[in-house]
GUDRENSE-730579 format. One record per residue (C-alpha): x, y, z. Coordinates in steps of 0.02 Angstrom, whole numbers, plus 50000, padded with zeros to 5 digits. Example, Ala and Ser with C-alpha at 12.3 -4.5 7.8 and 13.67 -1.06 7.14 Angstrom:
<sites>
506154977550390506844994750357
</sites>
This chain:
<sites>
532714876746422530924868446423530434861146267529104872446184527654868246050526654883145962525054877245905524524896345822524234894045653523714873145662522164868545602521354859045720521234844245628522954843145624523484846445816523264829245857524634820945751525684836345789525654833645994526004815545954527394817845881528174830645990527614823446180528474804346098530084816246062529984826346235529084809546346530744796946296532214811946320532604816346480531494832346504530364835346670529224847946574528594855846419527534870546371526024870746227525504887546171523884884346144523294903346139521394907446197520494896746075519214886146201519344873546051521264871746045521224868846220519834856946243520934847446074522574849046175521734842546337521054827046245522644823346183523734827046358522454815046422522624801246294524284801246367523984801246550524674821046581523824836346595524314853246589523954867446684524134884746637525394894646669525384910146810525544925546670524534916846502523184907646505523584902146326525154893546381524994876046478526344870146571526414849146578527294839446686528044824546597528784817546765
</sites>
């Protein structure tokens, strides 16, 4: 099962420290992917983009949601 993070409901402030915490979890396991549900806030995902590239990923969404981004961790 891929690793899943639901941002709905986060203030934006906040998403930040949240996606740290959960791509260090999901980056040092043994997992090839992970999903953020970002839903269709163009904030959320310009937030969640920042932080993706802070790290070096990005995400791309996914075929059926355009809130969902698929990220490649390897």
């Amino acid at each position: 099962m891929v690793p899943k993070i639901d941002l709905h409901g986060v203030k934006h402030q906040n998403v930040q420290r949240k996606l740290d915490t959960f791509l260090t979890k999901h980056m040092t396991g043994n997992k090839d992917s992970i999903i953020i549900v970002t839903g269709n806030s163009v904030k959320m995902k310009e937030i969640t983009k920042k932080v993706l590239s802070d790290y070096g990923l990005s995400g791309e969404p996914t075929f059926l949601n355009e809130g969902l981004l698929e990220v490649k961790l390897k």
